[in-house]
Backbone bond lengths (Angstrom), bond angles and torsions (degrees), N, CA, C in turn:
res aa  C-N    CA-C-N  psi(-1)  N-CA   C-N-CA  omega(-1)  CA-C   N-CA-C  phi
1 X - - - 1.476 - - 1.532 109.49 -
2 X 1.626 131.94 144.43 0.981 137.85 -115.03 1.949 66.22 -119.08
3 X 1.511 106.85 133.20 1.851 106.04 175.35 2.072 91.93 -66.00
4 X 1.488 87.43 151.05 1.569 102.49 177.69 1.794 90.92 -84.35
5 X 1.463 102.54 156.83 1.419 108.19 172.88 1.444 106.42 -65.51
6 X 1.504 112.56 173.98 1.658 119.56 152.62 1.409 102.81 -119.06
7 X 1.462 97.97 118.98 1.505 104.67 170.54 1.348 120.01 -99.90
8 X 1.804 122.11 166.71 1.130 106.28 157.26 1.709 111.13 -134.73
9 X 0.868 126.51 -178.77 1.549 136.97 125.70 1.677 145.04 -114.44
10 X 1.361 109.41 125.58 1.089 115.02 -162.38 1.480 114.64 -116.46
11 X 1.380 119.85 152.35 1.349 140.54 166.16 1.415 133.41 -143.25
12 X 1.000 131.66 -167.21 1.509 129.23 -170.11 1.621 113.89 -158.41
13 X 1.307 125.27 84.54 1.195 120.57 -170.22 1.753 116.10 -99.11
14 X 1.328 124.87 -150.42 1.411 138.90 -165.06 1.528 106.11 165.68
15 X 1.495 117.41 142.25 1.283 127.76 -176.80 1.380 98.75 -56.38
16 X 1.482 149.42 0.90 1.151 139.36 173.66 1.566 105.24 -97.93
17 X 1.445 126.28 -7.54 1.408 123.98 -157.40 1.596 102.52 -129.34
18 X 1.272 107.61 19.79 1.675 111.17 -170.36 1.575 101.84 -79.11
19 X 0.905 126.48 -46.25 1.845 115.34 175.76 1.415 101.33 -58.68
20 X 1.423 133.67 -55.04 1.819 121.23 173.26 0.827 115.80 -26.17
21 X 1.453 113.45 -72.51 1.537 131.43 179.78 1.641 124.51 -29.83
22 X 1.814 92.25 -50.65 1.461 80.20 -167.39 1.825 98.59 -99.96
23 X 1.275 109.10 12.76 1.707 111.07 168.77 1.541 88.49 -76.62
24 X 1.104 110.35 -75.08 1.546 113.53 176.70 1.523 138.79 3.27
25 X 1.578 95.69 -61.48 1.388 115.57 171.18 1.093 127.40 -97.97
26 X 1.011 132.07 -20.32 1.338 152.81 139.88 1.718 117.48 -11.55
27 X 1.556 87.41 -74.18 1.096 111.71 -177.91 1.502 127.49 -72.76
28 X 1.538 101.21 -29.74 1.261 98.47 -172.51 1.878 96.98 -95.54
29 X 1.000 129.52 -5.06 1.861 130.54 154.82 1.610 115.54 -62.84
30 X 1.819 107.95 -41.49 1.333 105.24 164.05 1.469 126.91 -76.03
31 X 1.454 141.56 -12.21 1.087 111.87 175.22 2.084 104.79 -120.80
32 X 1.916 98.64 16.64 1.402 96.85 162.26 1.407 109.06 -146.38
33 X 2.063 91.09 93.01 1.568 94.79 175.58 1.789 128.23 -55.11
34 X 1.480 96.61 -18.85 1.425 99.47 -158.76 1.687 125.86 -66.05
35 X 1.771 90.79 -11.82 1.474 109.78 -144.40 2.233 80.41 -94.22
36 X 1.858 70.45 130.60 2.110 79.01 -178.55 1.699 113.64 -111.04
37 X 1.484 98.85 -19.00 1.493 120.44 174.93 1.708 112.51 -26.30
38 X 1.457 109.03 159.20 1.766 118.06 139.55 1.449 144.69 -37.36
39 X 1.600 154.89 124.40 1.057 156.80 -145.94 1.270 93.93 -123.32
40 X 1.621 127.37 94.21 1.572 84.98 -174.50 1.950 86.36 -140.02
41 X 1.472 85.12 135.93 1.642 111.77 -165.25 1.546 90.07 -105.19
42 X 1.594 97.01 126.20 1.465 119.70 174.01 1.592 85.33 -84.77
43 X 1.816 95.96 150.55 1.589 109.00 147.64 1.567 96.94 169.33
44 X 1.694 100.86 178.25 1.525 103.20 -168.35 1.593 109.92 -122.95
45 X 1.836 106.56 -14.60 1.687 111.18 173.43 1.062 124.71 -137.67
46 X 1.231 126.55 34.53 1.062 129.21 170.16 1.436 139.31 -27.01
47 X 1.135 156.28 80.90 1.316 130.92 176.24 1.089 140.70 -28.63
48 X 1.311 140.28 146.00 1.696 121.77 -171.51 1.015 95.67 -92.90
49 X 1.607 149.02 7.80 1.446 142.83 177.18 2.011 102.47 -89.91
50 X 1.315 95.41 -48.21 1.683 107.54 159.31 1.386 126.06 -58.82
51 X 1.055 99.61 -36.77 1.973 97.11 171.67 1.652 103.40 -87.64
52 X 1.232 116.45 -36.80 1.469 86.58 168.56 1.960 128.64 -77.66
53 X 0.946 109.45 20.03 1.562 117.50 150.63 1.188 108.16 -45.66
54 X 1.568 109.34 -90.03 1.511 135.16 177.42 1.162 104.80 -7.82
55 X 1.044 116.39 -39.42 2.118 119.52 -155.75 1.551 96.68 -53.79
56 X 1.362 121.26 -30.30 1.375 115.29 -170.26 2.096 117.41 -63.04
57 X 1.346 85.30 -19.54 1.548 103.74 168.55 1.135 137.58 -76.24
58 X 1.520 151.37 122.89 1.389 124.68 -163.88 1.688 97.26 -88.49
59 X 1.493 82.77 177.37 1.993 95.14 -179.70 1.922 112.58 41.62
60 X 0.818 141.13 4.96 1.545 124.48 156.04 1.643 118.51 -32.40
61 X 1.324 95.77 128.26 1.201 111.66 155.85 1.373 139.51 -113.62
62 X 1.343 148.08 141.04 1.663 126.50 -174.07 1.135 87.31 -126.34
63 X 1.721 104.62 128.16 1.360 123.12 170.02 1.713 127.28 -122.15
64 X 0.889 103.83 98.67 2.029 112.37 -174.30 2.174 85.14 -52.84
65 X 1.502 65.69 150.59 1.818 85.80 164.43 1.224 121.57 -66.53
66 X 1.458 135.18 133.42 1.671 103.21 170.22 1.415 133.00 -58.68
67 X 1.496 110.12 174.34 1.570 96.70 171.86 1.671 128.97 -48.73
68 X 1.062 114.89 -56.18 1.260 151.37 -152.63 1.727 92.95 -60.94
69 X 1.864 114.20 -58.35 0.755 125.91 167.75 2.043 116.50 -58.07
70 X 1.165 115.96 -49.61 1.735 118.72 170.92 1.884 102.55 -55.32
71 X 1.291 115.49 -29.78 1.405 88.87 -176.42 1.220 113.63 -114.17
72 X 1.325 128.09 1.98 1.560 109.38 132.43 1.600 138.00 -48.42
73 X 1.091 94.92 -37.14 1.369 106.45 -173.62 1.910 98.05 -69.90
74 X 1.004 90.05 -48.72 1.957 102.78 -178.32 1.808 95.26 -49.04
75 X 1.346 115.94 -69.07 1.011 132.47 -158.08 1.890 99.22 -47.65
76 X 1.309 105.35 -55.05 1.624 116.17 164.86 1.231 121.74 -31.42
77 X 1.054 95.84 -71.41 1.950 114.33 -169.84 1.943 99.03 -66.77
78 X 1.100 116.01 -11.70 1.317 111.28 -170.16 1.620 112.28 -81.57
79 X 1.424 102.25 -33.38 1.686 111.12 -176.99 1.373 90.06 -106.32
80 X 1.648 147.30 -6.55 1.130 104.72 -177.14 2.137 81.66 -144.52
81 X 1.273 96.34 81.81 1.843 102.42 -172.72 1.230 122.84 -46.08
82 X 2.129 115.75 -35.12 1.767 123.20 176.11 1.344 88.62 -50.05
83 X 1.871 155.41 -17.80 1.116 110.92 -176.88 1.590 115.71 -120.44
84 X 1.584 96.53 45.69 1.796 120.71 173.28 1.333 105.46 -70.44
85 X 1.239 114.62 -57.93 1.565 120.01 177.60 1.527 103.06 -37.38
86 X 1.353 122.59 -69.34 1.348 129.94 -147.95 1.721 112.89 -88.29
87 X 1.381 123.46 8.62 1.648 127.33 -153.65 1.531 88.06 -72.26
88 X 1.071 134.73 -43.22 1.943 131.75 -174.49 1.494 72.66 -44.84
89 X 1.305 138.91 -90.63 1.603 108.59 -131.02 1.249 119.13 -51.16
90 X 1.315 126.41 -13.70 1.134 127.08 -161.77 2.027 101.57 -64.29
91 X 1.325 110.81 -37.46 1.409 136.06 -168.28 1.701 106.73 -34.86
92 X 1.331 117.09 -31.70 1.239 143.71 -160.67 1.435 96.48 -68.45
93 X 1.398 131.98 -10.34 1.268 130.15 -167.83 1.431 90.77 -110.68
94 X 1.201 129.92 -18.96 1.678 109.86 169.44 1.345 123.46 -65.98
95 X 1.149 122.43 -25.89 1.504 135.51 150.43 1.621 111.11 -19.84
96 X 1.209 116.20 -48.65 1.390 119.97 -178.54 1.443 102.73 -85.34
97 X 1.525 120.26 11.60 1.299 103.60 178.13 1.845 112.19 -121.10
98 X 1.497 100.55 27.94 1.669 124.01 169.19 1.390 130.05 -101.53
99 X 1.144 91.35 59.27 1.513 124.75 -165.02 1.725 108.97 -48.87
100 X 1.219 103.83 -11.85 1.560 119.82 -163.72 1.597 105.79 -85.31
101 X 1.003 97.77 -48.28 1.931 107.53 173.76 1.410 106.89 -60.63
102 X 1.859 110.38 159.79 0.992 121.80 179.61 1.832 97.35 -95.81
103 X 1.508 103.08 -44.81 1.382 106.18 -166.69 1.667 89.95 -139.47
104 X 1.611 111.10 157.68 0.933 132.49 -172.33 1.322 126.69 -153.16
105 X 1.400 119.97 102.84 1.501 129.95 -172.30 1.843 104.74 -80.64
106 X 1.364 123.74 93.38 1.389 129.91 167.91 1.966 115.29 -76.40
107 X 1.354 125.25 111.63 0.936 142.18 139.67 1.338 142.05 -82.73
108 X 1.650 121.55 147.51 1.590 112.05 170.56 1.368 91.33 -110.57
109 X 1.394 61.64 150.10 2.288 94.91 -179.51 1.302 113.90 -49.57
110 X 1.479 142.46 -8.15 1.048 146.70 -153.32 1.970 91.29 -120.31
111 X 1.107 115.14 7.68 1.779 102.80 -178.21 1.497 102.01 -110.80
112 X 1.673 111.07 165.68 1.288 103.91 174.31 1.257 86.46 -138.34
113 X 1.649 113.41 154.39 1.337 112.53 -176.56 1.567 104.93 -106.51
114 X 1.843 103.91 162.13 1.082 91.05 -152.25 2.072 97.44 -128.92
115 X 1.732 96.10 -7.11 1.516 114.41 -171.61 1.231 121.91 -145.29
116 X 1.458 135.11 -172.21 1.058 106.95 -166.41 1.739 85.66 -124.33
117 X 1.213 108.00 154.45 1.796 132.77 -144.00 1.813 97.05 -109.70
118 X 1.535 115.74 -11.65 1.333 91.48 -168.47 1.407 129.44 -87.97
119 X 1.363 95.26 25.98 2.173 99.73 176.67 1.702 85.35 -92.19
120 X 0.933 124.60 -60.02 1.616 110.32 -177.93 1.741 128.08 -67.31
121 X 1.832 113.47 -6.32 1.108 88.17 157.51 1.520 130.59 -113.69
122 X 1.812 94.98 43.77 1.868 107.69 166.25 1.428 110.73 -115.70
123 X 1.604 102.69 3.93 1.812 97.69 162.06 1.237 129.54 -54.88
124 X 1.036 132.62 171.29 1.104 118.17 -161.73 1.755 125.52 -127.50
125 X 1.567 94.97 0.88 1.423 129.77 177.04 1.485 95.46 -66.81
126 X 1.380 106.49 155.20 1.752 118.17 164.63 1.106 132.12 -66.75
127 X 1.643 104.24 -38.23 1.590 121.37 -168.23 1.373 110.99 -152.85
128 X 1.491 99.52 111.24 1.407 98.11 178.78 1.360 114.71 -122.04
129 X 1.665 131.25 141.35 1.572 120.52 173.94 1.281 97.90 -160.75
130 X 1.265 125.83 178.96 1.757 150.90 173.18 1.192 123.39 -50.45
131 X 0.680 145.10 136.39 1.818 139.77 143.04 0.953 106.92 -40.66
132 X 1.692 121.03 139.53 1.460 115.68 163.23 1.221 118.46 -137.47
133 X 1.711 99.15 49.72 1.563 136.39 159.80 1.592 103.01 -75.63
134 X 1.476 116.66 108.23 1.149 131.83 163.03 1.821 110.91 -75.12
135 X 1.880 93.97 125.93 1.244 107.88 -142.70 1.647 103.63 -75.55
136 X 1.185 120.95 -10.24 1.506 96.47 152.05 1.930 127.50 -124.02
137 X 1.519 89.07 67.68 0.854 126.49 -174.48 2.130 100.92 -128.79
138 X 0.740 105.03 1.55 1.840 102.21 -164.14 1.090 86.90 -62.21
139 X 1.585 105.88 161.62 1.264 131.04 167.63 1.869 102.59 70.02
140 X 1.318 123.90 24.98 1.374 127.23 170.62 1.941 95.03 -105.41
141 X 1.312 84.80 -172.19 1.448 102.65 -177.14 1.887 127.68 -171.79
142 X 1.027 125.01 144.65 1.503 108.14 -153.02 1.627 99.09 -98.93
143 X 1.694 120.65 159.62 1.225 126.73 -177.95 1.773 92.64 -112.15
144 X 1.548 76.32 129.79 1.954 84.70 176.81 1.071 120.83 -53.69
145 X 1.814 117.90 -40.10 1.370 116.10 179.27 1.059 123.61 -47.79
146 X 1.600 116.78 -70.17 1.252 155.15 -171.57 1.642 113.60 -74.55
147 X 1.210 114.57 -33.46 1.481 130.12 -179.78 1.272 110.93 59.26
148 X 1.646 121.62 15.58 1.566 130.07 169.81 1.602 110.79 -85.80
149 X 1.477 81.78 162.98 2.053 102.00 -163.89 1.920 85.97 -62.11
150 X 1.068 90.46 163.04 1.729 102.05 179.44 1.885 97.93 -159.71
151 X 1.558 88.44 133.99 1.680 102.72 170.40 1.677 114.81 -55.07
152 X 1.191 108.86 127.06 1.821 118.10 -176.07 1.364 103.64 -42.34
153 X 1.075 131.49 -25.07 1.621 132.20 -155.82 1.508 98.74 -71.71
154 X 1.626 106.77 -61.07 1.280 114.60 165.37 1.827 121.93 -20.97
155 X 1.140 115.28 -11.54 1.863 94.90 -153.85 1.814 107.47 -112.59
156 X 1.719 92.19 8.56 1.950 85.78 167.03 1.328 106.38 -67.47
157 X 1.102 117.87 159.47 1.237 143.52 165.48 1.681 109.04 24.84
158 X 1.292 127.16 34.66 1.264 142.59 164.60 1.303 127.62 -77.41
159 X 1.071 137.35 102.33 1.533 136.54 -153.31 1.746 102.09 -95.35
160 X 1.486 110.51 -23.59 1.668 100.53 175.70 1.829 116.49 -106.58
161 X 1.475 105.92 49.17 1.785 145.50 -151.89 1.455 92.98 -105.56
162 X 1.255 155.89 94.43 1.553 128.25 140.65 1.498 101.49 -83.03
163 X 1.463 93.69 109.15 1.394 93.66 -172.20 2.167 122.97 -84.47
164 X 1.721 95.23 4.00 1.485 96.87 167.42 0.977 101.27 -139.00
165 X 1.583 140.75 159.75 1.418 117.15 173.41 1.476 97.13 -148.05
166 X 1.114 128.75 178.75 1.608 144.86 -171.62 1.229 119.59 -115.88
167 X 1.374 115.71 145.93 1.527 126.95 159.13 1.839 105.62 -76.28
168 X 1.595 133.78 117.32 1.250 105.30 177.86 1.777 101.37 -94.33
169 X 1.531 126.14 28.72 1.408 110.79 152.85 1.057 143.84 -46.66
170 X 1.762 110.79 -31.40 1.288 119.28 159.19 1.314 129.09 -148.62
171 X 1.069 127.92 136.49 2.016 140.68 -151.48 1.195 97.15 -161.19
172 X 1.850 92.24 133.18 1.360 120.99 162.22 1.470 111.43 -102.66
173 X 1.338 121.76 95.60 1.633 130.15 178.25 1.122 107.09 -68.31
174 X 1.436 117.47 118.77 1.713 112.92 157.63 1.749 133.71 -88.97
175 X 1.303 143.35 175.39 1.101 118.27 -178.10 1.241 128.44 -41.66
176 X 0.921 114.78 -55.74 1.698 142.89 -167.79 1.716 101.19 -41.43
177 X 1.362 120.35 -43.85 1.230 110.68 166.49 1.626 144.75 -132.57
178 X 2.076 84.84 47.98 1.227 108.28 -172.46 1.827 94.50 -102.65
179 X 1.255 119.36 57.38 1.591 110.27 -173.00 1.571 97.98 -152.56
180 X 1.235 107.67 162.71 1.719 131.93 -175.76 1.256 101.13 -44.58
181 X 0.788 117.04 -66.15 2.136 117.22 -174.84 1.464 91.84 -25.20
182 X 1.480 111.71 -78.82 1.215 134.50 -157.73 1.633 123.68 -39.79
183 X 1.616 91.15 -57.71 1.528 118.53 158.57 2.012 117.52 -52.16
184 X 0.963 98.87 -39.52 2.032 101.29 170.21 1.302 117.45 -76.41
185 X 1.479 99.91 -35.85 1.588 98.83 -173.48 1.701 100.84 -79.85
186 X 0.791 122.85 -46.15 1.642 121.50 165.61 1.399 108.83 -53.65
187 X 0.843 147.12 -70.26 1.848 154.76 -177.77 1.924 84.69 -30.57
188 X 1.604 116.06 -49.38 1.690 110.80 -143.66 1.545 86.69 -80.73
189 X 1.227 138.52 0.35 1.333 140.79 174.44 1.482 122.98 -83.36
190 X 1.389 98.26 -24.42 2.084 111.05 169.63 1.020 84.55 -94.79
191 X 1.904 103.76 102.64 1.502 119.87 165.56 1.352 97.43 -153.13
192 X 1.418 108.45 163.80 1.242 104.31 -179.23 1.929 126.75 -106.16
193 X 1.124 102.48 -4.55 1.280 120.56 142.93 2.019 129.52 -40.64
194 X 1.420 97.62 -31.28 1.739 111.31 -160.24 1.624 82.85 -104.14
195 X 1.785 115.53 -43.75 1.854 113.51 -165.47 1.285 112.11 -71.87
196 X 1.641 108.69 -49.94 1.076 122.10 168.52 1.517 130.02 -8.57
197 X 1.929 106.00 -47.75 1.443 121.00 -164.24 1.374 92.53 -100.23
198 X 1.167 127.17 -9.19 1.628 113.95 -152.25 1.568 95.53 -95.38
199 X 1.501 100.47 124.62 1.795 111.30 170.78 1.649 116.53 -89.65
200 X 1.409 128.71 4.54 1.203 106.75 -171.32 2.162 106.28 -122.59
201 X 1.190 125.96 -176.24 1.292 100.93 -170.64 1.368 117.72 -87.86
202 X 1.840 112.09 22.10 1.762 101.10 -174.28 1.544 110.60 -80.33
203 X 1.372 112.35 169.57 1.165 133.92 179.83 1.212 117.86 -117.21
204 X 1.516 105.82 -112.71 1.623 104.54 177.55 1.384 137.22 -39.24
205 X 2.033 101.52 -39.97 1.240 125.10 -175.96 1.384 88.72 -59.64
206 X 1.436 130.64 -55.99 1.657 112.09 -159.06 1.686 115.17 -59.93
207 X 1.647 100.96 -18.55 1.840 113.21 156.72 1.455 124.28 -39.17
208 X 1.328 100.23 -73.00 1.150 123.83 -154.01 1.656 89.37 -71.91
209 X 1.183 136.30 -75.08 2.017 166.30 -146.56 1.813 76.81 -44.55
210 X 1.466 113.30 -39.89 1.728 115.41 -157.65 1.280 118.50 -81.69
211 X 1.656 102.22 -28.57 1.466 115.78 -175.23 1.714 111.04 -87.62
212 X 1.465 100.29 -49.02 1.271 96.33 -171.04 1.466 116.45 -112.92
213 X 1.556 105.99 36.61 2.092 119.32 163.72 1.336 102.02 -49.19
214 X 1.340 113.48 120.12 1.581 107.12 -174.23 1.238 119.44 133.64
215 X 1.472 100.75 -71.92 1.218 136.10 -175.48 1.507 133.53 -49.35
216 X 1.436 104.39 -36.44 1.419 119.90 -175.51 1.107 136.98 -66.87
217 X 0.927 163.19 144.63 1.862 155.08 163.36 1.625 115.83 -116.68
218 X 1.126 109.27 98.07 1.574 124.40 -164.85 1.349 108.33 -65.85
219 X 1.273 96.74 142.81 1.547 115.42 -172.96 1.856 95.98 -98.80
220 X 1.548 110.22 149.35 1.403 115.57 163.57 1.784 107.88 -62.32
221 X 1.739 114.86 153.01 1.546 113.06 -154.80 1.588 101.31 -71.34
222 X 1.364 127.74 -3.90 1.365 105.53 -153.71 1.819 100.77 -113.66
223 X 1.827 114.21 20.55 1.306 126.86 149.49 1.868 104.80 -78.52
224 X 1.277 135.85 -18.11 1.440 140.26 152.08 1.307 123.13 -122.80
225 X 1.381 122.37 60.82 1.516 90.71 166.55 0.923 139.96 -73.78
226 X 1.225 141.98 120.85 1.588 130.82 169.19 1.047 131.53 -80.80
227 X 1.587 127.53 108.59 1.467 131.58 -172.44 1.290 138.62 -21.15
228 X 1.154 112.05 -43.09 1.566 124.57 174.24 1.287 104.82 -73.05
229 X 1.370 140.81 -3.08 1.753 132.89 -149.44 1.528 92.46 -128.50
230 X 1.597 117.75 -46.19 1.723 138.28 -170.24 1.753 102.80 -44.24
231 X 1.164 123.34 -57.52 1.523 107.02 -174.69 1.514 118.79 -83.92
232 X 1.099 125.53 23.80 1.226 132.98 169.83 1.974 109.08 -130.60
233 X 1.267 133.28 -15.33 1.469 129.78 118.40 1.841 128.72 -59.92
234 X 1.409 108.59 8.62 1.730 94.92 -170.29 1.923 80.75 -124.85
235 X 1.288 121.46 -40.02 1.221 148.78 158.95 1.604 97.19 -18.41
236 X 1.778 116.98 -83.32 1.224 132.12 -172.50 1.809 105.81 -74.91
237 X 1.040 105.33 3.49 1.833 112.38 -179.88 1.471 104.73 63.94
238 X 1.262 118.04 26.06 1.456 118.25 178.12 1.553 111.08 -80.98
239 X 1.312 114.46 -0.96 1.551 98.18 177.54 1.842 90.45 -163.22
240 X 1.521 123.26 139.72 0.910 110.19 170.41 1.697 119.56 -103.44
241 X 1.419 132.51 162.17 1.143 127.39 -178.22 1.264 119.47 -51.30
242 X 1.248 124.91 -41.93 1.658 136.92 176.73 1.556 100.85 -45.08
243 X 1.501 104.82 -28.82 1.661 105.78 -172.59 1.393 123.22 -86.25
244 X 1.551 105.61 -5.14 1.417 117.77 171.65 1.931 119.41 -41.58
245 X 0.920 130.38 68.17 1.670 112.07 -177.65 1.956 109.01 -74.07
246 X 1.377 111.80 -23.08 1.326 100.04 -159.41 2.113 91.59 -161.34
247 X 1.512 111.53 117.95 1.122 111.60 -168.80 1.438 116.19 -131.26
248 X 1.338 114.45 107.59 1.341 158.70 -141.41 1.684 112.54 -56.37
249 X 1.515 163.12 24.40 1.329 141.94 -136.35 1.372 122.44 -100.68
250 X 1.968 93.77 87.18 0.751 103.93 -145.84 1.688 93.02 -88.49
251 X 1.640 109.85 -179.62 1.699 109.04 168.78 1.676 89.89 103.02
252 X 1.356 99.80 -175.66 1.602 126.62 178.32 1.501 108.85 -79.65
253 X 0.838 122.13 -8.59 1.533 120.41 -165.87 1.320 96.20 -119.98
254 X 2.017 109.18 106.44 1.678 106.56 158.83 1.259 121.84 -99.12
255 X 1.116 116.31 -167.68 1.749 126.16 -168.22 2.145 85.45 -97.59
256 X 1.060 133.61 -7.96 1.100 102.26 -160.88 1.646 91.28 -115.25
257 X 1.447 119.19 -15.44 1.434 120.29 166.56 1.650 114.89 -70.77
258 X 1.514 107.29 138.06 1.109 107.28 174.60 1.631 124.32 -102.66
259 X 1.668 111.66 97.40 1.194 130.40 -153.06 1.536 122.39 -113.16
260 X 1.309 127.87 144.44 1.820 113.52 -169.30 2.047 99.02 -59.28
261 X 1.809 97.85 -34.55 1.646 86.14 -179.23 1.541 138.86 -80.57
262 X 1.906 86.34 -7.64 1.515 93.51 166.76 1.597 110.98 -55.71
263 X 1.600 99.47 -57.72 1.325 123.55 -159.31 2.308 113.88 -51.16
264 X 1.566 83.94 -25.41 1.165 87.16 166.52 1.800 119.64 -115.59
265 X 1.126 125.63 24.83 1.117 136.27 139.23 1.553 129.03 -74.64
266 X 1.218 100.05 -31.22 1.379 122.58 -171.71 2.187 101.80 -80.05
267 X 1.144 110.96 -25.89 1.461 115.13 162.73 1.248 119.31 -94.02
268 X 1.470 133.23 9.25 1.145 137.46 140.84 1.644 150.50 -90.14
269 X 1.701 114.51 102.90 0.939 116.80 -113.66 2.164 107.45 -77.79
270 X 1.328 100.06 13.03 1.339 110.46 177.20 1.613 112.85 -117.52
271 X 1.025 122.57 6.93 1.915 139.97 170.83 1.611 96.61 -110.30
272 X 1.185 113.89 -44.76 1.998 109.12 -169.76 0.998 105.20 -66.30
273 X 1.605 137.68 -49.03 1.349 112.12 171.48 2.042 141.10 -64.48
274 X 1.480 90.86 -2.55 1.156 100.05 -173.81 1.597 86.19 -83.82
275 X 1.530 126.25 -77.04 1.521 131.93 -163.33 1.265 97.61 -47.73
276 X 1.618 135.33 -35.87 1.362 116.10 179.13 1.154 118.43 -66.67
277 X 1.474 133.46 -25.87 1.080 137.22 -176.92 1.440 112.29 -73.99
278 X 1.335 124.37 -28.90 1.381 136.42 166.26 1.139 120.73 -58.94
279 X 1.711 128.17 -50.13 1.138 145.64 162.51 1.806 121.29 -54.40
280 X 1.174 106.61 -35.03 1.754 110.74 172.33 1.932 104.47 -84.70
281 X 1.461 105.61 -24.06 1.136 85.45 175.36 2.007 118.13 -85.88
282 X 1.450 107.72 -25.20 1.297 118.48 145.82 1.651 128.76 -30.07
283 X 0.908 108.23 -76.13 0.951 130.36 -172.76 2.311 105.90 -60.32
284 X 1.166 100.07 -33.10 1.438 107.57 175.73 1.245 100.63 -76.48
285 X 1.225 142.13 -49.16 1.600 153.44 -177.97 2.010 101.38 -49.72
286 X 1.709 104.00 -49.77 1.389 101.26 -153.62 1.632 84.14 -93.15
287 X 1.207 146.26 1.61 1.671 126.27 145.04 1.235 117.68 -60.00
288 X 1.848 106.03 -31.39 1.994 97.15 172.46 1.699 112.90 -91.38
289 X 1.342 137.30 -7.17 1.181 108.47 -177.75 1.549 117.84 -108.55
290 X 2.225 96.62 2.89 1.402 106.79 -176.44 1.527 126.44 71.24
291 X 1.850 100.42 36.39 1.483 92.57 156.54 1.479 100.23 -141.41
């Protein structure tokens, strides 16, 4: 008999991201019964009043970053502080350090799922994720240095060209680069030599986009959509709603903060059904964990 895989799912939260989180998982158990795997939420402070939420979930795990991994990140933020605020994203690279899984579905706390994921996790590729070519933006392309959009013309024979690049909101890791190599060679990329140059506000993604250019096997957009991008792909009929599997909110502004721009998103009649849909699935989660 053929060994069953070990799967997981992963995320990365913070006492500011605990309603994501548990919209997150929530959601993505309700519309994929099949999945029997591990839950396992990176973080470094959790409260134990906040981790016992989770309990409503089976198999959770909470996993701190390693050292090695926390003081790079320290070491980063130390010579270059604008990216103190943002060092949790960096966390997303411990993921590659769960060496135990065969395959591994990585999410941010900020998505809610909307379908069920298991035709893509019997592909057979290593790494699969989104474009995170903003759609009227096509035909651009990112500069490694700088990690800014660049005109297509630019990308013959250009060696500082990533000429496709990724959203890392969501990744399907396969074995192959769920191991230590993988995990160092990513860690040797939070440097400040690589941040130093970078003009735009990514983080990890500018990690990950560097290591594994090449590497990727793109998913159709509506395994990530990202909110701000969706009515101008549904707009051009490039993606239909039915095709939504997993929907993206991305930026400073969540569905679970109560904000003047929520409040006026929420009267717009192609954003309200998305945040409402976030909010009923909220709201179904906090009848099971009792708050």
């Amino acid at each position: 008999m053929e060994k069953q895989a070990k799967l997981a799912i992963a995320t990365v939260t913070s006492q500011d991201f605990v309603p994501g989180t548990l919209v997150l998982i929530h959601s993505f158990l309700k519309h994929n019964p099949w999945f029997k795997g591990d839950i396992v939420i990176i973080c470094d402070s959790l409260e134990v009043e906040k981790k016992r939420l989770f309990q409503v979930f089976p198999r959770v795990i909470f996993k701190r970053p390693s050292d090695d991994l926390l003081l790079k990140i320290g070491h980063l933020c130390r010579n270059l502080p604008k990216l103190f605020p943002k060092r949790q994203r960096f966390y997303s690279i411990e993921v590659f350090n769960l060496e135990s899984y065969d395959k591994l579905l990585f999410f941010d706390s900020d998505m809610l799922i909307c379908g069920n994921l298991s035709e893509i996790v019997t592909l057979p590729q290593e790494l699969l994720a989104c474009s995170d070519n903003p759609y009227e933006k096509t035909g651009s392309v990112r500069n490694k240095i700088s990690y800014k959009w660049l005109p297509n013309d630019q990308k013959a024979n250009n060696p500082e060209i990533l000429p496709m690049t990724f959203n890392s909101g969501f990744m399907v890791v396969g074995k192959e680069f769920l191991n230590p190599e993988t995990y160092k060679d990513l860690k040797r990329l939070i440097d400040t030599s690589i941040f130093d140059k970078i003009r735009t506000h990514n983080t990890d993604q500018v990690v990950l986009n560097l290591h594994f250019d090449g590497k990727v096997t793109f998913l159709p957009a509506g395994y990530n959509l990202i909110l701000s991008q969706s009515p101008e792909l549904i707009k051009n009929d490039r993606i239909d709603t039915d095709e939504i599997k997993i929907l993206h909110f991305t930026g400073k502004y969540k569905p679970w903060e109560a904000t003047e721009k929520m409040d006026e998103l929420m009267k717009d009649p192609y954003y309200s059904k998305f945040i409402a849909d976030w909010h009923a699935e909220y709201e179904s989660v906090k009848s099971k964990v009792g708050k």
